[in-house]
Every structure is written in structure tokens, then in C-alpha cells.
C-alpha positions as CSV (number, residue, x, y, z in Angstrom):
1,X,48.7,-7.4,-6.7
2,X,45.8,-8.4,-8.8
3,X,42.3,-8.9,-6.5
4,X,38.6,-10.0,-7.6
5,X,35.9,-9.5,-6.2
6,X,32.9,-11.5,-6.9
7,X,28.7,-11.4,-5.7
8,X,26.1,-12.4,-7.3
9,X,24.2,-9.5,-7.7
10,X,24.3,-5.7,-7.0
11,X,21.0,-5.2,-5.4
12,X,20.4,-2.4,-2.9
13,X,21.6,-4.7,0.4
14,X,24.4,-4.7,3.3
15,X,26.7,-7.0,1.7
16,X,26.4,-5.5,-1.8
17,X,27.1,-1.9,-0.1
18,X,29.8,-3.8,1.5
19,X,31.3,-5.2,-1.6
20,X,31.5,-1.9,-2.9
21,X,32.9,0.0,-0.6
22,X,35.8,-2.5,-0.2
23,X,35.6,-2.7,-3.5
24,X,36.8,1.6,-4.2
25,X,38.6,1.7,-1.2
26,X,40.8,-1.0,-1.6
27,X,41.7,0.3,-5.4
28,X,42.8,3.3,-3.5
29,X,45.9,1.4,-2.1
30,X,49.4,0.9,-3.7
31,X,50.1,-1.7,-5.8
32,X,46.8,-3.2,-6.3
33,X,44.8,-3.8,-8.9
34,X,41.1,-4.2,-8.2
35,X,37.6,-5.1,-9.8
36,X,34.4,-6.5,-9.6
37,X,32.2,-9.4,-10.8
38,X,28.8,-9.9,-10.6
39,X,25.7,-11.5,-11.8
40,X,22.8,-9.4,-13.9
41,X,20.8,-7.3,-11.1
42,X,16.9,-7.7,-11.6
43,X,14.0,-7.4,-9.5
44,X,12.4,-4.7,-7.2
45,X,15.4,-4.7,-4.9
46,X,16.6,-1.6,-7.0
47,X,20.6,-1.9,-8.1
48,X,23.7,-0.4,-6.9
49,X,25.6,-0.6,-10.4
50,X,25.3,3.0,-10.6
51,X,27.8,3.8,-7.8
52,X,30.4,2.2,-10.4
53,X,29.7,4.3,-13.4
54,X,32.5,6.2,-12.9
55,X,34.9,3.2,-13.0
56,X,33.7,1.9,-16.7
57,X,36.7,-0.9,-16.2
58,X,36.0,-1.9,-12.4
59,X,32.6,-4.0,-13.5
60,X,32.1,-7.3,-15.1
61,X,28.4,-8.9,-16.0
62,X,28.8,-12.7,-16.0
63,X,24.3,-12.8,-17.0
64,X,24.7,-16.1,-16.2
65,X,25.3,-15.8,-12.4
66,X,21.9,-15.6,-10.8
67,X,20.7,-16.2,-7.3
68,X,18.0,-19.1,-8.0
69,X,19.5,-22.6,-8.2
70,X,19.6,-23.2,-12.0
71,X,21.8,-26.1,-13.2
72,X,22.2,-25.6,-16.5
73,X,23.4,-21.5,-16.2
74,X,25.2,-22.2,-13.0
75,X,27.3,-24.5,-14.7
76,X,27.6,-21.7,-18.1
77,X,28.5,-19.2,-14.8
78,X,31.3,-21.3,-13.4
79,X,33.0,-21.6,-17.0
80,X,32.7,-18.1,-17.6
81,X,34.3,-17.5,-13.9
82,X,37.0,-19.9,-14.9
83,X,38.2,-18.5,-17.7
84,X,37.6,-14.8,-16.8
85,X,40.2,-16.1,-14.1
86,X,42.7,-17.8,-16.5
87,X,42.8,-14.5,-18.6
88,X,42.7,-11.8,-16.0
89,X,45.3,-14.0,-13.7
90,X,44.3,-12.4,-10.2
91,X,46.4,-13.4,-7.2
92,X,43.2,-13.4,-5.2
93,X,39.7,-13.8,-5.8
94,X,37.6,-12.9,-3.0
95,X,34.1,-13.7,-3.4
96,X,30.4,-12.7,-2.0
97,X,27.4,-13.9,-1.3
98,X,25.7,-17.9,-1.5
99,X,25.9,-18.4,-4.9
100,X,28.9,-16.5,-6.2
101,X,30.5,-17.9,-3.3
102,X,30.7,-21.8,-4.5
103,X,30.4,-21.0,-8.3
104,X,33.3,-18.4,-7.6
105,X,35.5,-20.2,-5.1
106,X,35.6,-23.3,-7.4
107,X,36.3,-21.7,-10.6
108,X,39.3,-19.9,-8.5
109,X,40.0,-23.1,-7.9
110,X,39.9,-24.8,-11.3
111,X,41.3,-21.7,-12.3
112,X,44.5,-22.4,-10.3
113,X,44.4,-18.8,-8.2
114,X,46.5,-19.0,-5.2
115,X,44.6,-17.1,-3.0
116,X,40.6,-17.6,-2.7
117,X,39.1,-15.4,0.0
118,X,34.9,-15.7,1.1
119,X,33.1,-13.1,3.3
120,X,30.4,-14.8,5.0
121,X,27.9,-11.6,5.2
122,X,25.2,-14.2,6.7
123,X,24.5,-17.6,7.0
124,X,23.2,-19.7,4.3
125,X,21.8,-22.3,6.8
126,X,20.0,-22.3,9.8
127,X,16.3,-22.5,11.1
128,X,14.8,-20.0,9.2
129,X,14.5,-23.0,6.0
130,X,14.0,-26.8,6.3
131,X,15.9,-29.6,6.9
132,X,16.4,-30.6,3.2
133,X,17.8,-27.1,1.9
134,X,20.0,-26.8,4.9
135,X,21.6,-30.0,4.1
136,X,21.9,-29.0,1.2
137,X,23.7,-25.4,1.5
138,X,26.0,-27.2,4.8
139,X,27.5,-30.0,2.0
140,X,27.5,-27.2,-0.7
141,X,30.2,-24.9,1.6
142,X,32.0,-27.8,2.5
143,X,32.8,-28.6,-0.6
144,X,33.7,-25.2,-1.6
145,X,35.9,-25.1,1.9
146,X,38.3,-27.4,0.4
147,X,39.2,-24.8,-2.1
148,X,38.8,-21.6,0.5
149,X,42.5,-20.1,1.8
150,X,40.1,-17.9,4.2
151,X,36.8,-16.6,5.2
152,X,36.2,-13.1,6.1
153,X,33.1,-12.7,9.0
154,X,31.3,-9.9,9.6
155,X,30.5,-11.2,12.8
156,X,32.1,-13.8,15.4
157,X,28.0,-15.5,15.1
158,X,29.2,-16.0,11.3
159,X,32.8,-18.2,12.5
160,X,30.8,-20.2,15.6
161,X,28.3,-21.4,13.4
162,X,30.8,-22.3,10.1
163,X,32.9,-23.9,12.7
164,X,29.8,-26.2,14.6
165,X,29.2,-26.8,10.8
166,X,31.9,-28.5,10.1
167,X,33.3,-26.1,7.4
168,X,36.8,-24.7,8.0
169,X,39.3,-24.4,10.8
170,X,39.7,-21.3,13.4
171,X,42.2,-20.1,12.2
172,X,41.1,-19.7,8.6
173,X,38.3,-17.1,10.1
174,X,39.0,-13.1,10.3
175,X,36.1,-10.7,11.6
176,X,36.1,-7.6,9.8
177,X,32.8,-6.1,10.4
178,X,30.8,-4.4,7.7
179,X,31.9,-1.0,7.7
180,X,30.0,1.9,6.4
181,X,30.6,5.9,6.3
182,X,29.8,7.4,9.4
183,X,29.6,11.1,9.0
184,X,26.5,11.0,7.5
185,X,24.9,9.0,10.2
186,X,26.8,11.0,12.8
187,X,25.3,14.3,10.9
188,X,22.1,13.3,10.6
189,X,18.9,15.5,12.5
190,X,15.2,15.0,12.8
191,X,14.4,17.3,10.0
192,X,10.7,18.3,10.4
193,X,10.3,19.3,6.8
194,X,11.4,15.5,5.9
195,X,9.0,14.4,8.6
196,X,6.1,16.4,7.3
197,X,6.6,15.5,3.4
198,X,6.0,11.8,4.7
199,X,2.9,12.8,6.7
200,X,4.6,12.3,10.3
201,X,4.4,15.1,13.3
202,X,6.6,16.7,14.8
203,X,5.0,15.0,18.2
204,X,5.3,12.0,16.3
205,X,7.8,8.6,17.7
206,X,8.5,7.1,15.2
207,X,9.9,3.4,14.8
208,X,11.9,2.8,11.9
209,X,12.6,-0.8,10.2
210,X,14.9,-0.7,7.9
211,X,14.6,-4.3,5.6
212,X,13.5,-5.7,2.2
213,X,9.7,-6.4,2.4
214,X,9.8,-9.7,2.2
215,X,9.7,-13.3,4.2
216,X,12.6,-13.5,7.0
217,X,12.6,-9.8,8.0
218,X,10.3,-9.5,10.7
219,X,7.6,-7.4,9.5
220,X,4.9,-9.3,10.6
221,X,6.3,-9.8,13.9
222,X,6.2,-5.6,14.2
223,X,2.7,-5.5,12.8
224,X,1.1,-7.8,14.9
225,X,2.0,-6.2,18.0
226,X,1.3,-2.5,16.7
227,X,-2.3,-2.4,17.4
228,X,-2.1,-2.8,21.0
229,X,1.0,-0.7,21.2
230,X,-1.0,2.4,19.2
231,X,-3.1,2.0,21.6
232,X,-1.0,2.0,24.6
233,X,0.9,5.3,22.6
234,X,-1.4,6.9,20.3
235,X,1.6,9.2,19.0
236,X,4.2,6.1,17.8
237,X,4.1,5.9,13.9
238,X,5.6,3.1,11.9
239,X,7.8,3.9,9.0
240,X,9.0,0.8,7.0
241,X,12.0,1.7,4.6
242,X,12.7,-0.3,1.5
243,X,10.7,-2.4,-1.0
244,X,10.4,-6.0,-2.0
245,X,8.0,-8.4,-3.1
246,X,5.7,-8.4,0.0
247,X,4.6,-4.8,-0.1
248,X,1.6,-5.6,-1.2
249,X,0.9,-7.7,1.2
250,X,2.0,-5.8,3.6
251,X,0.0,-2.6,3.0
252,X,-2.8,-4.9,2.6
253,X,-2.2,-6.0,6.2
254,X,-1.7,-2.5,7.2
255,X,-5.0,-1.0,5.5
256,X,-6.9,-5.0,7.5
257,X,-5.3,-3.3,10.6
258,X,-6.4,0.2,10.3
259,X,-3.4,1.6,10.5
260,X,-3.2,3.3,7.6
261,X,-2.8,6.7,9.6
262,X,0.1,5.3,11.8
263,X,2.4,3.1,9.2
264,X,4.1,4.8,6.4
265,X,6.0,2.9,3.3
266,X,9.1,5.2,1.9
267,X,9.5,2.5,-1.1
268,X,13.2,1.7,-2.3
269,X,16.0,4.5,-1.2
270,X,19.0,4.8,-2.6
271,X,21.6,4.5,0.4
272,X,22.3,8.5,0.6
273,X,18.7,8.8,1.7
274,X,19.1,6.4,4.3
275,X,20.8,8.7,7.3
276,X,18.3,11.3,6.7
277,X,15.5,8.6,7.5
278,X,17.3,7.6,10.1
279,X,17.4,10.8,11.4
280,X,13.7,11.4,12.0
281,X,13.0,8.3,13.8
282,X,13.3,8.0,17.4
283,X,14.6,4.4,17.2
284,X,15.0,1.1,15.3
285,X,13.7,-2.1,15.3
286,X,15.3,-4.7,13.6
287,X,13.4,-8.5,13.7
288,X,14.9,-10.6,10.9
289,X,15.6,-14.3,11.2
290,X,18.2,-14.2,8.7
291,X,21.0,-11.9,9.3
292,X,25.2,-11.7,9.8
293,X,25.4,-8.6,11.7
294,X,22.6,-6.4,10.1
295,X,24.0,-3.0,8.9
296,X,20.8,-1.0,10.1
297,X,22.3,-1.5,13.7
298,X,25.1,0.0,13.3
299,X,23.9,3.0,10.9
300,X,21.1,3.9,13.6
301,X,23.5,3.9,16.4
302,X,25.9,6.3,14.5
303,X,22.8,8.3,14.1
304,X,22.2,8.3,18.4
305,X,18.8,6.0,17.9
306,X,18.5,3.0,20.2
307,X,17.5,-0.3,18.5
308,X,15.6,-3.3,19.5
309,X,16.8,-6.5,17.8
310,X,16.2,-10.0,18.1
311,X,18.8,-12.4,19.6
312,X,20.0,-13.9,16.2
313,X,23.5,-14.3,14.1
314,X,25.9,-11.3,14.9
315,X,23.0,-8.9,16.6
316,X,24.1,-9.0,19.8
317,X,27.3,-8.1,19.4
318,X,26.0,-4.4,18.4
319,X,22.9,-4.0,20.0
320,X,24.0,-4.4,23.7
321,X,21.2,-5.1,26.4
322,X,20.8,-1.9,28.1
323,X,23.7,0.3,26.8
324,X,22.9,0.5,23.0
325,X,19.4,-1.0,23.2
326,X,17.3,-4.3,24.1
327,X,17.6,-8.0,22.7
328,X,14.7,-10.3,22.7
329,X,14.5,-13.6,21.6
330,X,13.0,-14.6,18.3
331,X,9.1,-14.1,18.3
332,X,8.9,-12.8,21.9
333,X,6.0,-10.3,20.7
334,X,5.3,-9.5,24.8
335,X,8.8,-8.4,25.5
336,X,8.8,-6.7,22.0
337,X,6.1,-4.6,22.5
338,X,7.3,-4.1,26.7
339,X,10.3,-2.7,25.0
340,X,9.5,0.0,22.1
341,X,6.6,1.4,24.7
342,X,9.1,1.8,27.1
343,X,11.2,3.3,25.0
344,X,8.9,5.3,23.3
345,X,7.6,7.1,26.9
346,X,11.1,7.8,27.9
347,X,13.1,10.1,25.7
348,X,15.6,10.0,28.4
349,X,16.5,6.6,27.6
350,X,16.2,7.0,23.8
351,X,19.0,9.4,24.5
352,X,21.4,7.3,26.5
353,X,21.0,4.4,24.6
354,X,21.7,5.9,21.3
355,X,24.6,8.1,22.4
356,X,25.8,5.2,24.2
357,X,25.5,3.3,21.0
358,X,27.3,6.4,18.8
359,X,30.0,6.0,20.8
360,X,30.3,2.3,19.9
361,X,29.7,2.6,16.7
362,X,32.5,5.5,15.6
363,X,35.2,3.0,17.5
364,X,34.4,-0.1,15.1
365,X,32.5,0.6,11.7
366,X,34.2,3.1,9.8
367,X,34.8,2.1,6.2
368,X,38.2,3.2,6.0
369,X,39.0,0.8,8.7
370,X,37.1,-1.9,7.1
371,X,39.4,-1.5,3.6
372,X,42.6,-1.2,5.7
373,X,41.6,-4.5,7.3
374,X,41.3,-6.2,4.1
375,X,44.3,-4.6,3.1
376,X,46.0,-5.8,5.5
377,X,45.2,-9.3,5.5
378,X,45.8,-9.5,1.6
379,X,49.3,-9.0,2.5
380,X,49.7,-11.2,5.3
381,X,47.8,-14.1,3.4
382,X,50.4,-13.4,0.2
383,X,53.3,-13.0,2.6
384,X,54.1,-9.3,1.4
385,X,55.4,-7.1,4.6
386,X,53.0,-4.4,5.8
């Protein structure tokens, strides 16, 4: 069985991490055939097109695919999808992402491949944009529903909200949550030397946030509250992991704040550095306003750190009020700063939230269980026995 995968772009993100691990995994299984399509990876988002290297076949650059709205290349993209599918003759494309997810779901189409598969990794409508784009994006999946055997959620948030939408039918919606590899979460310590080289103490609690510096992912929500909560807790430190196009900005807050002794920026990490920076903080926040089920959760649960998160898309259904962590609604700043001080003067907490949260975590996420449930919906969507 032939299978393509297709995403718009390879950046250094949950559902591209995603995408590639189901991506190897699944070429690891009897009598399939599997490789990858994407778009040209730019920007300060950093690019995971390295982890394929090894696989010179696997990877195919469409440099027309791009994430901005651009009529006259998306059109050059969907013809270069189309026949890419007419040559290669896959039984099932299964695409990615906003962008490759229409473009790639109709050329399948036009293409005439039986089976078209689309993983919803978060929503592309909702309250975090106006009223004109999310009309926009709502009759843009409909349309490409028509042509869509099934969707793949990595969160039950992902099927309500399709489903209210309009776009679908129940029974076309499969939750396979967005698994990862665990060992190195599970593995992971508070290495003092780490702490040290990024100029935290020993003494130090430290809140991690794990997100793309940019709009949507909460980090101005986190800094506006982290004056008053130094002061309440003079030993919390901030450290913000990743980059994006709002660093500046942000450090600028940071340095209007005078904070420039308590926040620390690690920059862009390539995701084997993320469990050891997971490792030396004593929990995670995670405040974005655009999410499917956020893939920090998860990893800092494996690693026995509680999270704070707020109420959106698939959160809840990992961050668990009071056994894994504490949910707030969206811009409750009050609440969020009652909760990381009170987490951050009880260690005893901080423990049995997070191993509560381990133990979660090592039941659902682990990547081979994510590729054996794809695997195993291939064959039941082609017919094949199991």
C-alpha cells in the first residue's frame, strides 16, 4: 500500500514532529510504502528537514506550497500535487496542516485517489481571528470535506468543533493523539550544570513555556503577571524556549519590566534538547489561544512537571484540574498567577501533580502507539484484515 503524506512546511512545531514521526514509523510496517510532501521551510521557526536526511527518497519540495494565501502559487501547488499524485499513484494521501490540507485534499481528489485522510492538529477557525477570515477558513474545509474519506484528531476538542461547524459526519472522525517518544521525557533530571550554563540556581523555580514567540501563544499573558509574582516569590525564574518573530519584542518587554535577571530566552532548540529543558524546570505553563492538544503538555508530564494551561481546544483533556495540574480560563491573569505561586511554594504538590501526570502520560502518548493507530486505520479504511 502506497501512503502520502503531505504539510505545508517542516518547521520546528507539534504537528511537523508529528508528521514525521508517523511518517518513519509507519514505513517501518509491512507492505507499505511511505513518503513525504511538503512545502519549502523558511523563516526563524528553524526546520526539521534534517531528521529526513537519511531517507534521500522519503522527501519531496513542492516550493510552491507556502503558508500565506497566494493565489497565483497556490494554484501552481495544487497542479504540482495533482500530478505528483497521478504519477506516484498512492492509495492514500493523508495530509497536514491549513494549507496543504485543502490544496492537498483536492488535488487527491482531482487526482482520483481513493483514500484522502486529514489530521486536524488544531483548528483553523475560532476566536482567536475575526469574523471575515473565519468565514473564510469554515467554507474553505467544507469544501475540501466533500473530498475527505476521514479526519484524524488529535483531540476530541478538534471533532466537537468540526462537527458544530458543519464540516463532516461523526463517524468520519478518529482521535489519535499526537504521540511523541517518551523515554527521554521519562529520563530527564534537573541537571544543575544545564541550569548554571543558562544562569539559573540551583534554588531557582523555574516556569518553563515552551511556544513560538509570536501572537496567539500567551506570552504576554505570563509577563504581565510576573512582576507581582517575583515579588510574591523572589526565587521563580522564567525560561521561554523557542524563537519566532516576537523575540524582540519580547526581550524588549522583559528589559521595560526589569526582569532581565529573572527571564531567560534559550532561542530555537532542536527537539532532542527539549527533555533536558524540561528537566530543569519545576513546571509548565502553557497559555496559547490557538492550540489542538499542545504537545508541551504531554512532554512535561512525562518529565513529572505539573502544567498550568488555559481552558482551550484539546488542553483539558491532558492537563486535569488537580491531578496533572490547574486549568484557567482564557486571560484569567488572577487565577494565573494564584496558581504558579502556589505551586511554586509547594514542592509537595509539584510532585504529585507531575507524577500523577507521568503516569497519564506513559498510558496514552507513546509514538509507537500513535503509528500502530494509523496503521491500523489505513487498513480498516482500505478493507485490508488486520
Amino acid at each position: 500500500m502506497r501512503v502520502t503524506h503531505v504539510i505545508t512546511r517542516l518547521i520546528v512545531g507539534g504537528a511537523q514532529e508529528n508528521t514525521i514521526a508517523s511518517v518513519l514509523g509507519l514505513r517501518e510496517k509491512p507492505g507499505l510504502e511511505v513518503d513525504l510532501v511538503a512545502g519549502p521551510t523558511l523563516g526563524r521557526e528553524g526546520s526539521l528537514e534534517s531528521l529526513l536526511a537519511g531517507y534521500p527518497p522519503l522527501l519531496t519540495i513542492v516550493p510552491e506550497l507556502v503558508r500565506p494565501l497566494h493565489p497565483w502559487k497556490d494554484g501552481l501547488a495544487w497542479r504540482r500535487l495533482t500530478e505528483l499524485f497521478r504519477v506516484r499513484r498512492p492509495e492514500i494521501v493523508h495530509t497536514h496542516s491549513g494549507k496543504a490540507g485543502i490544496l492537498g485534499r483536492l488535488a487527491a481528489a482531482r487526482a482520483g485517489v481513493p483514500i484522502i485522510l486529514h489530521t486536524i492538529h488544531g483548528p483553523s477557525f475560532g476566536s482567536f481571528q475575526g469574523p471575515f477570515a473565519n468565514a473564510l477558513f469554515r467554507a474553505a474545509e467544507r469544501y475540501a470535506a466533500r473530498a475527505t474519506t476521514h479526519f484524524v484528531v488529535v483531540a476530541e476538542a478538534m471533532k466537537r468543533q468540526y462537527l458544530a461547524a458543519g464540516i463532516g459526519r461523526s463517524d468520519q472522525f478518529t482521535n489519535i493523539v499526537s504521540g511523541f517518544p517518551l523515554e527521554p521525557f521519562l529520563s530527564s533530571t534537573n541537571d544543575l550544570q544545564l541550569r548554571a550554563r543558562l544562569g539559573l540556581l540551583p534554588e531557582d523555580i523555574v516556569i518553563g513555556k515552551i511556544a513560538r514567540l509570536f501572537k496567539l501563544k500567551g506570552h504576554d499573558d505570563l509577563l504581565a503577571i510576573a512582576p507581582k509574582l517575583i515579588r510574591s516569590c523572589p526565587r521563580i525564574k522564567f525560561l521561554l524556549v523557542g524563537d519566532g518573530p516576537w523575540r524582540g519584542r519580547f526581550e524588549r518587554q522583559v528589559q521595560a519590566l526589569g526582569l532581565q535577571q529573572h527571564v531567560v530566552f534559550s532561542g530555537l532548540v532542536a527537539p532532542t534538547a527539549v527533555p533536558p529543558l524540561v528537566g530543569i524546570m519545576d513546571m509548565l505553563v502553557h497559555l496559547s489561544l490557538r492550540e489542538g492538544l499542545p504537545r508541551a503538555l504531554p512532554q512535561a508530564l512525562a518529565a513529572a512537571r505539573p502544567v498550568v494551561a488555559y481552558d482551550l481546544d484539546g488542553a483539558r483533556e491532558v492537563c486535569l484540574e488537580n491531578e496533572t495540574g490547574f486549568l484557567l480560563q482564557p486571560g484569567d491573569l488572577g487565577g494565573l498567577h494564584e496558581r504558579l505561586l502556589r505551586l511554586a511554594q509547594d514542592a509537595a504538590l509539584r510532585k504529585r501533580l507531575g507524577q500523577c501526570g507521568r503516569q497519564f502520560v506513559q498510558q496514552r502518548f507513546g509514538v509507537q502507539r500513535m503509528v500502530d493507530d494509523l496503521h491500523q486505520l489505513y487498513l480498516r479504511l482500505k478493507g485490508s484484515p488486520a
